[in-house]
C-alpha positions in Angstrom: 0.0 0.0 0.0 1.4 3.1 -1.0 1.7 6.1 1.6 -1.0 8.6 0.7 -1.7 11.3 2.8 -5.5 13.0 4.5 -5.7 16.2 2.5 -9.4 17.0 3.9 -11.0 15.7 7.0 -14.5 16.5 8.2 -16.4 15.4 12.0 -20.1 14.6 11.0 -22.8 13.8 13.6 -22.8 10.5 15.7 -18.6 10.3 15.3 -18.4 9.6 11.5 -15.4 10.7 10.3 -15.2 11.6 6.6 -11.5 11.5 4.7 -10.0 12.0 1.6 -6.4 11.3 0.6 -3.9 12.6 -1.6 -5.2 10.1 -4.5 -8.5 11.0 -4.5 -9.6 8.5 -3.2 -12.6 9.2 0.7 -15.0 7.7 2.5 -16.5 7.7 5.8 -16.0 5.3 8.9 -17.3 5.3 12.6 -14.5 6.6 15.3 -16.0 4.9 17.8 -16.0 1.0 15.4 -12.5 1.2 15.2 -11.2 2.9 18.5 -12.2 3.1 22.1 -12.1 5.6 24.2 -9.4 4.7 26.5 -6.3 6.1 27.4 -5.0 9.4 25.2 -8.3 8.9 23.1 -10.3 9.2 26.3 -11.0 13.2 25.5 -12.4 12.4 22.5 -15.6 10.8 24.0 -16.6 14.9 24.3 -18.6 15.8 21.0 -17.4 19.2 21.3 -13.3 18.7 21.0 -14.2 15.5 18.5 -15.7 18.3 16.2 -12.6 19.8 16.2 -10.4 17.3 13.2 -8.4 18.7 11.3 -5.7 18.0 8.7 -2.0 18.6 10.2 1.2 19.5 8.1 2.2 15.9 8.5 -0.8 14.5 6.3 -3.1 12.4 9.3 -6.0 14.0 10.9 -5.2 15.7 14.5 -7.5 17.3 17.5 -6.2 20.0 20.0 -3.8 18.5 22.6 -1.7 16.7 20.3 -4.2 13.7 19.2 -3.6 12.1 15.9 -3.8 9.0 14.1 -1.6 7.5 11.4 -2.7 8.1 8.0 -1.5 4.2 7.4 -4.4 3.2 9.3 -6.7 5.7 7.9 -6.0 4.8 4.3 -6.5 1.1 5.4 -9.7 1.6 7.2 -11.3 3.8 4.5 -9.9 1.7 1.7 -10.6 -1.4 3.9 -7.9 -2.9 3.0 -5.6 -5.3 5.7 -2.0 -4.0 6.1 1.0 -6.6 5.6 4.5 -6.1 7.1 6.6 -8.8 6.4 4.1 -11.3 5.0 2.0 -10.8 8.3 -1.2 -9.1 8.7 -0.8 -6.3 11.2 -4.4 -4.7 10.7 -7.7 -5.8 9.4 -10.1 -3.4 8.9 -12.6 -5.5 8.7 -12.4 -6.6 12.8 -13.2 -3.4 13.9 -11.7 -2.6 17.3 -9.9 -6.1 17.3 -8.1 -5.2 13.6 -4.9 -4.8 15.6 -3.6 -8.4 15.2 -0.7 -9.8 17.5 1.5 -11.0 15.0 
């Protein structure tokens, strides 16, 4: 999978996320299907700073105090497609909150 980078990012109502990359290529996804709110992403359970996405200089989406996801795992979830390193399957998209496999 080739790196491609968020170029727009939009919040829309009950957590939905919309993206679209460098190649054109957006869709939409659930947050809260794919992460829970534990740990650094605990803030994020407020509607109000969730609203707040937007696109950083380093091409991944990012919310005030330094919350930010990879654009790997962006790309793969939109795209839903797995991501391999090494011949393994790191992430599934298709698991949802369990797509982080233990290789």
């Amino acid at each position: 999978m080739d790196l491609q980078e968020v170029v727009e990012a939009l919040a829309l109502p009950e957590k939905i996320l919309y993206l679209r990359f460098s190649n054109g290529k957006d869709g939409m996804f659930c947050f809260e299907d794919y992460f829970p709110y534990e740990g650094i992403f605990k803030k994020l359970k407020n509607k109000s700073l969730f609203n707040k996405v937007s696109v950083n200089q380093f091409g991944t989406i990012e919310w005030p105090g330094n919350l930010d996801l990879s654009p790997e795992v962006l790309y793969a979830i939109v795209t839903q497609q797995k991501i391999i390193v090494k011949g393994k399957i790191v992430f599934d998209p298709t698991l949802g909150k369990a797509a982080w496999l233990k290789s």
